[in-house]
N, CA, C and O atoms as CSV, one atom per row, in Angstrom:
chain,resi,resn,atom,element,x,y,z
A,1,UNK,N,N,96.424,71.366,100.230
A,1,UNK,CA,C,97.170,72.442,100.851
A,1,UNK,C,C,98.497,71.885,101.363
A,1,UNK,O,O,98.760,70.968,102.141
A,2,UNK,N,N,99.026,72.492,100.875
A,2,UNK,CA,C,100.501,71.935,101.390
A,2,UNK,C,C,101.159,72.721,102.878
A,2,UNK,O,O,101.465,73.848,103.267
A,3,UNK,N,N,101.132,71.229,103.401
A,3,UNK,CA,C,101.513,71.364,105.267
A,3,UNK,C,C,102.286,72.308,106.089
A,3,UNK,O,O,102.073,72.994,107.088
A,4,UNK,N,N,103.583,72.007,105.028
A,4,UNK,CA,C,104.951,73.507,105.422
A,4,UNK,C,C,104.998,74.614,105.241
A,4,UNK,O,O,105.888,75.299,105.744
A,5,UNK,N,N,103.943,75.170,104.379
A,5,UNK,CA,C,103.655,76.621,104.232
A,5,UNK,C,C,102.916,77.403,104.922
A,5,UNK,O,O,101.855,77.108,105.471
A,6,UNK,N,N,103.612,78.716,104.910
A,6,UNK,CA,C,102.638,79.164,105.825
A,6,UNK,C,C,101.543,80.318,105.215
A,6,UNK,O,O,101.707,80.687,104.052
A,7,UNK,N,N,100.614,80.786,105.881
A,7,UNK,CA,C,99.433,80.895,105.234
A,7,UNK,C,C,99.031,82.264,105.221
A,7,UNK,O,O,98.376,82.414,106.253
A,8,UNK,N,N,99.074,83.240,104.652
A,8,UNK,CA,C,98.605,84.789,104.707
A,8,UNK,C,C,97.162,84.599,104.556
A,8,UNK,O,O,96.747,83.787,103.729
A,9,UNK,N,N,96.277,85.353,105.364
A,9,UNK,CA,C,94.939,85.695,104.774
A,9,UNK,C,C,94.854,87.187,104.961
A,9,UNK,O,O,95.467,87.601,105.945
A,10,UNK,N,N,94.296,87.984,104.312
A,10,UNK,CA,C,94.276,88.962,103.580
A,10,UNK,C,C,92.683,89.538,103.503
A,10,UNK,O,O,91.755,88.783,103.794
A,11,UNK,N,N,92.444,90.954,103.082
A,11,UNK,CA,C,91.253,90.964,103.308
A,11,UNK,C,C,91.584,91.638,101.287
A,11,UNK,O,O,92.305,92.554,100.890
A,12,UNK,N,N,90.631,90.615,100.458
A,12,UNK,CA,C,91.069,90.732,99.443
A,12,UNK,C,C,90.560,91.926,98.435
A,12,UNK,O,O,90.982,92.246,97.323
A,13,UNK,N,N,89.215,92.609,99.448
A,13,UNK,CA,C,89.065,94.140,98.260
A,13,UNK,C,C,90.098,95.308,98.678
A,13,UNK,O,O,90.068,96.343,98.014
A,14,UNK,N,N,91.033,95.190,99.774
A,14,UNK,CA,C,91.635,96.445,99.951
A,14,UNK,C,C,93.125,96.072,99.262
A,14,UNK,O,O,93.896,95.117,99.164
A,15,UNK,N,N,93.000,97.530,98.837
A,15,UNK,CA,C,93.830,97.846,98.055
A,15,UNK,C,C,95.141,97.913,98.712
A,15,UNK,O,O,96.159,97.430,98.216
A,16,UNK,N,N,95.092,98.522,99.838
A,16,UNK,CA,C,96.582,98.001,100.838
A,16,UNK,C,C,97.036,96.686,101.434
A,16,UNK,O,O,98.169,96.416,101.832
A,17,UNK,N,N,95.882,95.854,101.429
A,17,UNK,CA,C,96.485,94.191,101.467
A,17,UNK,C,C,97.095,93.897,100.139
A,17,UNK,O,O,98.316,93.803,100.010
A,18,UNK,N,N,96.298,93.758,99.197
A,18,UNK,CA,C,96.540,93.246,98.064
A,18,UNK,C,C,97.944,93.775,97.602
A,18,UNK,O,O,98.774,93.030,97.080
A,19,UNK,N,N,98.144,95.063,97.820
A,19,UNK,CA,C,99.930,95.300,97.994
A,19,UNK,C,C,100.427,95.303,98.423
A,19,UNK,O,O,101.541,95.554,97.964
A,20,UNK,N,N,100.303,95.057,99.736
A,20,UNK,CA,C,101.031,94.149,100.888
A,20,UNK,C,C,101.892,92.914,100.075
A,20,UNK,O,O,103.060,92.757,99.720
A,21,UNK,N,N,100.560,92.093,99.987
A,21,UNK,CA,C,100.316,90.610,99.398
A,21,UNK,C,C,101.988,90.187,98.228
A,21,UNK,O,O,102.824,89.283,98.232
A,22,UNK,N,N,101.725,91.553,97.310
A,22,UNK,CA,C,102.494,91.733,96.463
A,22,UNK,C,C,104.160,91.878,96.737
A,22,UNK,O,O,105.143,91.352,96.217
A,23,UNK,N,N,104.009,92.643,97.578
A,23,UNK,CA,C,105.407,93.104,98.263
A,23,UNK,C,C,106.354,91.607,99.156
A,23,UNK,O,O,107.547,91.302,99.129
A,24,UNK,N,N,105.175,90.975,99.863
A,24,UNK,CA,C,105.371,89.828,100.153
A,24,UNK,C,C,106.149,88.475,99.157
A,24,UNK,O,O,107.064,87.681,99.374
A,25,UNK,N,N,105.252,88.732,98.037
A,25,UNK,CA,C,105.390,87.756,97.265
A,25,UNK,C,C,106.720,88.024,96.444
A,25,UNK,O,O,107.365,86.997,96.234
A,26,UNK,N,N,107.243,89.153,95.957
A,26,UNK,CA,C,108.661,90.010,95.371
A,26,UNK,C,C,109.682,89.298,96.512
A,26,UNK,O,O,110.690,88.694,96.146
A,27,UNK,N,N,109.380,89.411,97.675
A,27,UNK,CA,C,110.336,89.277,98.794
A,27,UNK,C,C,110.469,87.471,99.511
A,27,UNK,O,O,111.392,87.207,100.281
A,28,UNK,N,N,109.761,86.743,99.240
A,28,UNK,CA,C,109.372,85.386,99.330
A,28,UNK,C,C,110.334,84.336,98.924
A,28,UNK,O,O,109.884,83.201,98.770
A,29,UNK,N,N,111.936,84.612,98.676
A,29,UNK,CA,C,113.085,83.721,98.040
A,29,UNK,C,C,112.810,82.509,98.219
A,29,UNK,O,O,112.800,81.796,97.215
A,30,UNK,N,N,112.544,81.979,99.371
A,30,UNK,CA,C,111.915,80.363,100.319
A,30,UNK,C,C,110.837,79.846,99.490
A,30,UNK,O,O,110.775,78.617,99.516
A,31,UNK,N,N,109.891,80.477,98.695
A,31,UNK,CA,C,108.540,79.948,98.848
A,31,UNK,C,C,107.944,79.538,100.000
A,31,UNK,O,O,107.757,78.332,100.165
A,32,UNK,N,N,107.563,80.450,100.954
A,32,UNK,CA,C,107.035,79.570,102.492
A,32,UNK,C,C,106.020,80.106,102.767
A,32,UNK,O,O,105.533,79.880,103.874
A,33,UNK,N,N,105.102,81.346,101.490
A,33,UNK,CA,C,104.104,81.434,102.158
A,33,UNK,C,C,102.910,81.270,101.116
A,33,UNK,O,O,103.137,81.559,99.941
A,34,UNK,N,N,101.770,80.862,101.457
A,34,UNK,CA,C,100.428,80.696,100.648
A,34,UNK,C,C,99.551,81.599,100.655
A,34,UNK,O,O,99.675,82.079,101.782
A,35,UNK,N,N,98.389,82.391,99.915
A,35,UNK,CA,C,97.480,83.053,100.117
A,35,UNK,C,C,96.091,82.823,100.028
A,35,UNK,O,O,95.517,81.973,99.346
A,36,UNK,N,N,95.588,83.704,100.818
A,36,UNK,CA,C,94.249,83.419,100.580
A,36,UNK,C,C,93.212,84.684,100.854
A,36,UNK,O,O,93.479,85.401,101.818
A,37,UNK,N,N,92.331,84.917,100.251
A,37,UNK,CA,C,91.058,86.210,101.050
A,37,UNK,C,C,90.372,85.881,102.202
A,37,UNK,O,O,89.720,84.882,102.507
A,38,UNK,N,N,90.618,86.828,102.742
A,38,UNK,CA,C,89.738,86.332,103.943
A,38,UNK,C,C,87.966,86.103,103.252
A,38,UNK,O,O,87.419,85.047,103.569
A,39,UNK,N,N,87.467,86.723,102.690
A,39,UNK,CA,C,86.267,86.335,101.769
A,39,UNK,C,C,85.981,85.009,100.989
A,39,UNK,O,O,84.898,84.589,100.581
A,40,UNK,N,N,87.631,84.278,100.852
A,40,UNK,CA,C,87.362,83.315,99.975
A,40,UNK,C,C,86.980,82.125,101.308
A,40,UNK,O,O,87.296,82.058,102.496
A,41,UNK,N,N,86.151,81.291,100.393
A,41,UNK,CA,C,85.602,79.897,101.047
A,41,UNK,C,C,86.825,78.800,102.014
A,41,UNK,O,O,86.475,78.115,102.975
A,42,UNK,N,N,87.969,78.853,101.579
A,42,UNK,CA,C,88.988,78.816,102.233
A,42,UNK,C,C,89.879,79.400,103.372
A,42,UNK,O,O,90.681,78.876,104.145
A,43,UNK,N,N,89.378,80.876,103.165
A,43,UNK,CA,C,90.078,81.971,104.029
A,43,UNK,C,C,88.864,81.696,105.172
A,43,UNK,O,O,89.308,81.504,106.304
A,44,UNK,N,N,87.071,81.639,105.005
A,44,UNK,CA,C,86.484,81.665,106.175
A,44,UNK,C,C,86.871,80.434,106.564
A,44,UNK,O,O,87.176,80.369,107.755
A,45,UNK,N,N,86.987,79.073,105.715
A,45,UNK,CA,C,87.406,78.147,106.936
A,45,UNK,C,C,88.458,78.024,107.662
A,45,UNK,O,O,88.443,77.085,108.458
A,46,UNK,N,N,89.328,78.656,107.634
A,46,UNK,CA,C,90.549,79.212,108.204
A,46,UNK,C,C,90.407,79.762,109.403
A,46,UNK,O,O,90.817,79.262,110.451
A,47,UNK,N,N,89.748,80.938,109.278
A,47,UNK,CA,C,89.286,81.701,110.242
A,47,UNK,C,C,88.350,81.223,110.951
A,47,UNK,O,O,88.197,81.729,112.063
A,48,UNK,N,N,87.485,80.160,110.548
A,48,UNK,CA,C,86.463,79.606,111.675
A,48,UNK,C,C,87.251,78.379,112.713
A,48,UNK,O,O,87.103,78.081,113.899
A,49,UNK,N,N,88.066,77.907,111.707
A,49,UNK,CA,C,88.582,76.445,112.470
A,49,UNK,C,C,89.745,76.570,113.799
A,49,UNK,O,O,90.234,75.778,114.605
A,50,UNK,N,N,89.885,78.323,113.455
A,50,UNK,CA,C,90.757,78.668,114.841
A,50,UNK,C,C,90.106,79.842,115.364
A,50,UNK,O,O,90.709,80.793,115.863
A,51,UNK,N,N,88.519,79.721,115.200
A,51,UNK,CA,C,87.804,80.601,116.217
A,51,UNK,C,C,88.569,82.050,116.274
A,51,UNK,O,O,88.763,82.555,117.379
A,52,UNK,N,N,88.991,82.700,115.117
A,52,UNK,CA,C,89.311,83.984,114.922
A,52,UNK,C,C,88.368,84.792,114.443
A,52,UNK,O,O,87.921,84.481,113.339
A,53,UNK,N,N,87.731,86.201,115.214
A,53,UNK,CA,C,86.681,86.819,114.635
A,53,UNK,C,C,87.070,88.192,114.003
A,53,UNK,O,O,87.689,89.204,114.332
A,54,UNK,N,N,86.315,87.655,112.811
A,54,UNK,CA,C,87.050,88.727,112.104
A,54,UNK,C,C,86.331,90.314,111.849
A,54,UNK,O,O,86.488,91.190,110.998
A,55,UNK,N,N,85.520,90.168,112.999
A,55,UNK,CA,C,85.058,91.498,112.992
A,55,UNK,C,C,85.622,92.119,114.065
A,55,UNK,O,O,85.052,93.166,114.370
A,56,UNK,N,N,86.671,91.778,114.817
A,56,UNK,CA,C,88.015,92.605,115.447
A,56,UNK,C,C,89.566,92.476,114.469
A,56,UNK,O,O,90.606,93.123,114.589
A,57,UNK,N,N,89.266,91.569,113.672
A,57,UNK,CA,C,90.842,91.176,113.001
A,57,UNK,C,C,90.032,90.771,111.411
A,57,UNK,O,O,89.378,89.763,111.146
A,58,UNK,N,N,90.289,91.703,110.715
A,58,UNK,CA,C,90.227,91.727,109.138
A,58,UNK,C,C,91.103,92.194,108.345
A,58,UNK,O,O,90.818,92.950,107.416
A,59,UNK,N,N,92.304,91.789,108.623
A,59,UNK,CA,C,93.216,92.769,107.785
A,59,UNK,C,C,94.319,91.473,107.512
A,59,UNK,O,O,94.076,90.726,106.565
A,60,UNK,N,N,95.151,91.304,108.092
A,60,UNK,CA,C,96.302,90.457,107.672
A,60,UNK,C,C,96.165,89.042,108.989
A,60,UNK,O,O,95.948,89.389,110.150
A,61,UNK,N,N,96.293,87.732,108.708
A,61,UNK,CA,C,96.326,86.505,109.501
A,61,UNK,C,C,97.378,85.935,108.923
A,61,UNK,O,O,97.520,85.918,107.701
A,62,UNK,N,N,98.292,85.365,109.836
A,62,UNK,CA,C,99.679,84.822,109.264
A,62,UNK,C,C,99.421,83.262,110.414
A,62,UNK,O,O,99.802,83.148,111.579
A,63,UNK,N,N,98.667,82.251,109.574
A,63,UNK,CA,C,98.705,80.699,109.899
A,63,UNK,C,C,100.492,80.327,109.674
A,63,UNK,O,O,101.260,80.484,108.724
A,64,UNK,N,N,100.620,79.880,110.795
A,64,UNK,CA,C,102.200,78.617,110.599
A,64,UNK,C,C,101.621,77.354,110.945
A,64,UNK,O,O,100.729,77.038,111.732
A,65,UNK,N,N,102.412,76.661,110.092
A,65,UNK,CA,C,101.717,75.148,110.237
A,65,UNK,C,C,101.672,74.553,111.690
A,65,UNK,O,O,102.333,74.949,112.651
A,66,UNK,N,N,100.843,73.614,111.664
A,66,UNK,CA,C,100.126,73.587,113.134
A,66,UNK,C,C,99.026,74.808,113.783
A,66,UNK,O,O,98.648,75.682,113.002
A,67,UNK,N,N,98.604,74.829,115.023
A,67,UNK,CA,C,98.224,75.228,115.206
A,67,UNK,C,C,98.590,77.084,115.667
A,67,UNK,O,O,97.695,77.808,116.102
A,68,UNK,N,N,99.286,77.320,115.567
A,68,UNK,CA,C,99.785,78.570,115.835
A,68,UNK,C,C,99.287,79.692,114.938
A,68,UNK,O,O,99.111,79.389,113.757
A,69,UNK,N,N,98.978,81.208,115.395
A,69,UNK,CA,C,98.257,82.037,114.538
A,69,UNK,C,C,98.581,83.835,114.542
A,69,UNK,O,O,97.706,84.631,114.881
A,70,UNK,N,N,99.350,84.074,114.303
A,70,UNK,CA,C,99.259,85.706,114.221
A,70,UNK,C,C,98.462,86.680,113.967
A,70,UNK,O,O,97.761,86.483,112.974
A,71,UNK,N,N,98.264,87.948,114.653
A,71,UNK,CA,C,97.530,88.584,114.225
A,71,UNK,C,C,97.804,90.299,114.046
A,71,UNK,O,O,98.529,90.762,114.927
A,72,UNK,N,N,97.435,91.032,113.274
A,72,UNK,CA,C,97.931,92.099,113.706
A,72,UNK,C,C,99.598,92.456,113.256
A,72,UNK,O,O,100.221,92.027,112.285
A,73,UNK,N,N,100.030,93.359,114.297
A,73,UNK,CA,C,101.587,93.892,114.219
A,73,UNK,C,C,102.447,92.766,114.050
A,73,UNK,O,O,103.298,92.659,113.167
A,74,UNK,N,N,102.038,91.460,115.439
A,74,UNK,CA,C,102.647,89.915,115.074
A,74,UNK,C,C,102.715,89.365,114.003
A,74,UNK,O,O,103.786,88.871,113.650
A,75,UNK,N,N,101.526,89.301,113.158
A,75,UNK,CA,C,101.820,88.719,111.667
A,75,UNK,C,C,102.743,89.532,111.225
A,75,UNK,O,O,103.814,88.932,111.133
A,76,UNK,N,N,102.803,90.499,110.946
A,76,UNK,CA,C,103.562,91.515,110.311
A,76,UNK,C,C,105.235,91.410,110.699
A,76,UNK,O,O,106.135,91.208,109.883
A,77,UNK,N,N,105.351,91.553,111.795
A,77,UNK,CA,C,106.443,91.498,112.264
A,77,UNK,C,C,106.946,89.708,111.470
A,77,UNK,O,O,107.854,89.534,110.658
A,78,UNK,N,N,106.273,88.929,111.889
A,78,UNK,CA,C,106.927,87.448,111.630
A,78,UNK,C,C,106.605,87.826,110.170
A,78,UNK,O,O,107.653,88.324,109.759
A,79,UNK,N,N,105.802,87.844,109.290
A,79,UNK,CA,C,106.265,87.797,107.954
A,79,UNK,C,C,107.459,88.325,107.516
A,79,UNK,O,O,108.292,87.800,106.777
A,80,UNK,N,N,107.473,89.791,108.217
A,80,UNK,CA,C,109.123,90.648,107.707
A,80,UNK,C,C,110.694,89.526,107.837
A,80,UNK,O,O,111.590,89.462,106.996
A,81,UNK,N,N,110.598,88.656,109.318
A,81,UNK,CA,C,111.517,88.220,109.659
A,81,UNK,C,C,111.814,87.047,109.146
A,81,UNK,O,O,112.802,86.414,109.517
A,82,UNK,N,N,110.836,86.551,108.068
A,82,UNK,CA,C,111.228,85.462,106.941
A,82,UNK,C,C,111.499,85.443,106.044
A,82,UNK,O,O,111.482,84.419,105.360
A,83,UNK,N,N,111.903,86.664,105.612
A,83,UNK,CA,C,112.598,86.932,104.266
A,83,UNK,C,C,113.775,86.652,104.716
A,83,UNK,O,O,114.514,86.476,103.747
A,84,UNK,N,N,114.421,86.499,105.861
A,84,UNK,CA,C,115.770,86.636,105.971
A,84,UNK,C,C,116.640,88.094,105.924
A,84,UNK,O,O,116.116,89.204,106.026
A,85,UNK,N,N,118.157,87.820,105.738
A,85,UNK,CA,C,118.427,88.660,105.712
A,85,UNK,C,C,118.778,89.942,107.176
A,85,UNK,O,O,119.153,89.704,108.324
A,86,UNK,N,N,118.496,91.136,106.575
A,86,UNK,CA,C,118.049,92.276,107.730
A,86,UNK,C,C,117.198,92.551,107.794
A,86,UNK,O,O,117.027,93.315,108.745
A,87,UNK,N,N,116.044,92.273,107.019
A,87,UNK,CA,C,114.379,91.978,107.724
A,87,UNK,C,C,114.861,90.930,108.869
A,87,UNK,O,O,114.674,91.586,109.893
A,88,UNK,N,N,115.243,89.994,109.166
A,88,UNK,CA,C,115.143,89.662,110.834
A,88,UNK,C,C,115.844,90.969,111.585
A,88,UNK,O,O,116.648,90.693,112.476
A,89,UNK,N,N,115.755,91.482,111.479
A,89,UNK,CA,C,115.898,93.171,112.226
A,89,UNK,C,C,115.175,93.756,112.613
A,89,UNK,O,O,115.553,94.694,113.315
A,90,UNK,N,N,113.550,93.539,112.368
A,90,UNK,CA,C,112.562,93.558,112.832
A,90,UNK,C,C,111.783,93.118,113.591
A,90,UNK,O,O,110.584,93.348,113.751
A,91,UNK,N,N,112.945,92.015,114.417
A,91,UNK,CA,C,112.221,91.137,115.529
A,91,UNK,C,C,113.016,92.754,116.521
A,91,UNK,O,O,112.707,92.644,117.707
A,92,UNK,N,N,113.483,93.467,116.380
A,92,UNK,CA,C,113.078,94.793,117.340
A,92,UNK,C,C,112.294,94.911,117.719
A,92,UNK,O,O,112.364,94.957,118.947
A,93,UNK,N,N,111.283,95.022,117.291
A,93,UNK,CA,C,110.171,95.742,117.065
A,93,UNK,C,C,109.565,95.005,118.174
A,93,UNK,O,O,108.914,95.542,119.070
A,94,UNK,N,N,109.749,94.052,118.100
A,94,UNK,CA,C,109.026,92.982,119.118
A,94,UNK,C,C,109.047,93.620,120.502
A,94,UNK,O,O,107.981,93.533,121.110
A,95,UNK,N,N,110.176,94.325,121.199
A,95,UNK,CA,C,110.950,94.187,121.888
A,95,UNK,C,C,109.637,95.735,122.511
A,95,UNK,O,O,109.773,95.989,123.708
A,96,UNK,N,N,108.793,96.410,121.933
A,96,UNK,CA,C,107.635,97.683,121.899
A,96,UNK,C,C,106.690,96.703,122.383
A,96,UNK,O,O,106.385,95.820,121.581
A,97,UNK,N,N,106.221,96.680,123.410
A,97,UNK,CA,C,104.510,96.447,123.823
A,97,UNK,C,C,103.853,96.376,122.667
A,97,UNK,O,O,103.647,97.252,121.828
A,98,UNK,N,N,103.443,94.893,122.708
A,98,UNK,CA,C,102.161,94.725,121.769
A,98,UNK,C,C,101.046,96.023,121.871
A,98,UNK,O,O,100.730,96.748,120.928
A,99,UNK,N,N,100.709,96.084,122.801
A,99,UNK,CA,C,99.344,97.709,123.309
A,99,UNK,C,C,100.044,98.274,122.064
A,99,UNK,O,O,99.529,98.177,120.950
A,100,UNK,N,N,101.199,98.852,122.270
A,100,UNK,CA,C,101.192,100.308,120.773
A,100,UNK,C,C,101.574,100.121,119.817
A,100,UNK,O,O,101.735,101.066,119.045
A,101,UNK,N,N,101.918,98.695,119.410
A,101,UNK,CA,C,102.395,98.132,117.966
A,101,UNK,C,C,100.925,98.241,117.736
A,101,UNK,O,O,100.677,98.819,116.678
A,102,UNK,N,N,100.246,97.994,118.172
A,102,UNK,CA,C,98.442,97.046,117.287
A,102,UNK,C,C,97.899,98.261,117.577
A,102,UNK,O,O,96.860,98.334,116.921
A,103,UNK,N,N,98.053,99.221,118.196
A,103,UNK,CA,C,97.418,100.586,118.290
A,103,UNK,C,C,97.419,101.187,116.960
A,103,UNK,O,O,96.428,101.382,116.256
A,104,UNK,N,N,98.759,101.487,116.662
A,104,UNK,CA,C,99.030,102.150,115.245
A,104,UNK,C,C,98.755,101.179,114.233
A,104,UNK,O,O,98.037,101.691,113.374
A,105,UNK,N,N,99.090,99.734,113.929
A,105,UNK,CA,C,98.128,98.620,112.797
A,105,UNK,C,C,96.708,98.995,113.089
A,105,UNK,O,O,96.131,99.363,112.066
A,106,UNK,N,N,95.889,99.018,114.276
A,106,UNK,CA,C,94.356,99.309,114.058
A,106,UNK,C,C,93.989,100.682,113.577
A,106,UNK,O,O,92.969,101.020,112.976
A,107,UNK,N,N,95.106,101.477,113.991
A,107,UNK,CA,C,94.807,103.142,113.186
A,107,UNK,C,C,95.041,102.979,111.679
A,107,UNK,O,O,94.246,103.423,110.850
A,108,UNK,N,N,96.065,102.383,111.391
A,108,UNK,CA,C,96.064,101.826,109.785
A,108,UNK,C,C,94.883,101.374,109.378
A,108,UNK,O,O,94.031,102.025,108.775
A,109,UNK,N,N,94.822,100.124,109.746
A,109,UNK,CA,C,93.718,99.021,109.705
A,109,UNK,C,C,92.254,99.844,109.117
A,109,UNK,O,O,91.773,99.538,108.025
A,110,UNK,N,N,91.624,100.945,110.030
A,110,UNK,CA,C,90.617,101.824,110.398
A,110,UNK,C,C,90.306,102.306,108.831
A,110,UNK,O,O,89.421,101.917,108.069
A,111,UNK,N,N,91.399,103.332,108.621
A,111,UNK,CA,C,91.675,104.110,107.449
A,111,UNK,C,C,92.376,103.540,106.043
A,111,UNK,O,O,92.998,104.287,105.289
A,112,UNK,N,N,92.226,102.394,105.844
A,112,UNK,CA,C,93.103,101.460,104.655
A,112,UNK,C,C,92.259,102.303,103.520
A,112,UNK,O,O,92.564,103.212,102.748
A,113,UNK,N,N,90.760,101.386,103.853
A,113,UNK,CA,C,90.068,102.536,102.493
A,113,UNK,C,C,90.260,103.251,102.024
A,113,UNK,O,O,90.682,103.413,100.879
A,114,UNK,N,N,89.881,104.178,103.144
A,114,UNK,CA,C,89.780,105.933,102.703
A,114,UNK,C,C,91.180,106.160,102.251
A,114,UNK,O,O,91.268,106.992,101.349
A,115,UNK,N,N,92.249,105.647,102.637
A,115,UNK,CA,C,93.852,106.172,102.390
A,115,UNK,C,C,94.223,105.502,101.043
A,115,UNK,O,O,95.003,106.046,100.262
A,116,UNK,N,N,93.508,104.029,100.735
A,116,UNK,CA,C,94.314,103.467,99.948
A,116,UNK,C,C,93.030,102.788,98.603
A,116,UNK,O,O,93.209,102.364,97.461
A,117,UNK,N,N,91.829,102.959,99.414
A,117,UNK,CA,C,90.686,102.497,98.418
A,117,UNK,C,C,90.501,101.101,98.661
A,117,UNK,O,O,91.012,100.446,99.569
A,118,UNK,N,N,89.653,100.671,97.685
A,118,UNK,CA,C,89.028,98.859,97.979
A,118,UNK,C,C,88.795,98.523,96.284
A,118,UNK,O,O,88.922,99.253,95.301
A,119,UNK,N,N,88.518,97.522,96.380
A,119,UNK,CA,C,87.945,97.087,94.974
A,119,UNK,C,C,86.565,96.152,95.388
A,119,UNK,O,O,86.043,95.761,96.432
A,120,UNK,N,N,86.283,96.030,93.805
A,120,UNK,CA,C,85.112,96.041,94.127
A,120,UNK,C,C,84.652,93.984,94.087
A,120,UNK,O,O,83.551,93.436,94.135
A,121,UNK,N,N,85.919,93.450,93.995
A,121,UNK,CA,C,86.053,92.118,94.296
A,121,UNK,C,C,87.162,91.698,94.556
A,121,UNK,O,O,88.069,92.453,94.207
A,122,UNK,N,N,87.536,90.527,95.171
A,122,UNK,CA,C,88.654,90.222,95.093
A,122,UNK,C,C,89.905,90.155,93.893
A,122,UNK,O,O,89.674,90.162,92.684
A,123,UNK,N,N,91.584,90.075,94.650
A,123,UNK,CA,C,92.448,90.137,93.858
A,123,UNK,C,C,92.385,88.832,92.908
A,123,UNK,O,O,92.128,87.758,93.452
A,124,UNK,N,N,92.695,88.889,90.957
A,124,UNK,CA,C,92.878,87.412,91.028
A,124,UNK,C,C,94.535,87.363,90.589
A,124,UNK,O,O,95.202,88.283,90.116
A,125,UNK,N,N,94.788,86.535,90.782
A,125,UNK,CA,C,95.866,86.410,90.618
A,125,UNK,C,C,96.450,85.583,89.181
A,125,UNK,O,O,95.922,84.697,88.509
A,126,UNK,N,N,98.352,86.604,88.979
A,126,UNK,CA,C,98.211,86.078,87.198
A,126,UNK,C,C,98.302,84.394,87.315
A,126,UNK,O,O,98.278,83.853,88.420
A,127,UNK,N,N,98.401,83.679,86.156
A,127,UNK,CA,C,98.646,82.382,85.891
A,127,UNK,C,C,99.821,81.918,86.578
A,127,UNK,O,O,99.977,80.842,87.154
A,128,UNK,N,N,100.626,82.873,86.443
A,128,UNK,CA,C,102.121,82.725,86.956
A,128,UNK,C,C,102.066,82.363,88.625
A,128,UNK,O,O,102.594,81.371,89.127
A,129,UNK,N,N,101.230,83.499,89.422
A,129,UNK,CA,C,101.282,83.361,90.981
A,129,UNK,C,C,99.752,82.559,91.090
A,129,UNK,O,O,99.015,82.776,92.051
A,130,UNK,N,N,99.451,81.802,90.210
A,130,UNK,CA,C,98.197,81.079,90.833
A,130,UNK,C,C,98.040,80.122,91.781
A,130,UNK,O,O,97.111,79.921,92.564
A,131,UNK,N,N,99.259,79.452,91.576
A,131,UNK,CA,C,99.633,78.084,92.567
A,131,UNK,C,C,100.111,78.901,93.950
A,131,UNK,O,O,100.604,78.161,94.802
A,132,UNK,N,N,100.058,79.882,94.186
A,132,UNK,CA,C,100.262,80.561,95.389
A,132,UNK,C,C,99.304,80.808,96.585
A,132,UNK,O,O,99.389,81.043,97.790
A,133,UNK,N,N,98.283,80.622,95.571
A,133,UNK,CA,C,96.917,81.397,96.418
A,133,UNK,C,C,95.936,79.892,96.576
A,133,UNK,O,O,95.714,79.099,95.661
A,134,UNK,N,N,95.607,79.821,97.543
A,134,UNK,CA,C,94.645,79.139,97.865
A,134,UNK,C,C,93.060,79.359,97.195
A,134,UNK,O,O,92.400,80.372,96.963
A,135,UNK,N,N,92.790,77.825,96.998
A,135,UNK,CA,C,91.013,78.038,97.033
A,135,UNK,C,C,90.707,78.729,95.719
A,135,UNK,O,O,89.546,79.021,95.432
C-alpha cells in the first residue's frame, strides 16, 4: 500500500458509492486517492485498526496517511477540496455545523438503496483502474 495516498472506503454493493467512487476517480488529476470496499478483507482491516464501527458509518471513509480519519459530510467535504481548483470552495461548507451536514448525509446514507439500488456484489474494477483499488 502505498503511504501518500489517501484511502476511500466505500460500501461496495451500493450503487451510489460505486458512482461516487467513479466521479472521484474522473476528478483525481494528483492520483492521491486509493480504493477499497468496505466488505473487502482490506477495507475491514481498515476499519478495525482505527476502531471505526461500521454499523453507524457504512457509506464513505476517507483514511489520510497517518493516523487521521473522516467520516461522513467530512470525508466528503475533504475529498471535494482535493481536486483543487473551485472544489476548494467547498471548505464553505465546513463553516455549517457538523449536526446538519451529517443529518442530511445520514438521510442520504438511509435511502441510497431504495433511491439508487445495490448490487448484488461488489464493484470490480476495469484493468485500466485496477492499480487503484486496494486488496
Amino acid at each position: 500500500m502505498e503511504e501518500s495516498k489517501k484511502i476511500i472506503l466505500f460500501d461496495g454493493v451500493c450503487n451510489l458509492c460505486n458512482g461516487a467512487v467513479q466521479f472521484v476517480i474522473k476528478r483525481d488529476k494528483k492520483d492521491l486517492f486509493r480504493y477499497a470496499a468496505l466488505q473487502s478483507e482490506i477495507g475491514e482491516q481498515l476499519v478495525t485498526e482505527r476502531g471505526i464501527d461500521t454499523q453507524k458509518i457504512d457509506s464513505i471513509i476517507l483514511i489520510e496517511p497517518g493516523v487521521a480519519f473522516y467520516t461522513k459530510s467530512d470525508a466528503a467535504l475533504r475529498i471535494g477540496q482535493d481536486f483543487g481548483g473551485l472544489w476548494k470552495g467547498l471548505a464553505l461548507f465546513s463553516w455549517i455545523p457538523r449536526t446538519f451536514r451529517d443529518a442530511l448525509y445520514d438521510f442520504v446514507a438511509r435511502n441510497r438503496y431504495r433511491w439508487f439500488g445495490k448490487k448484488d456484489q461488489c464493484m470490480i474494477p476495469s484493468p485500466e483502474l485496477q492499480a487503484k483499488f486496494l486488496g
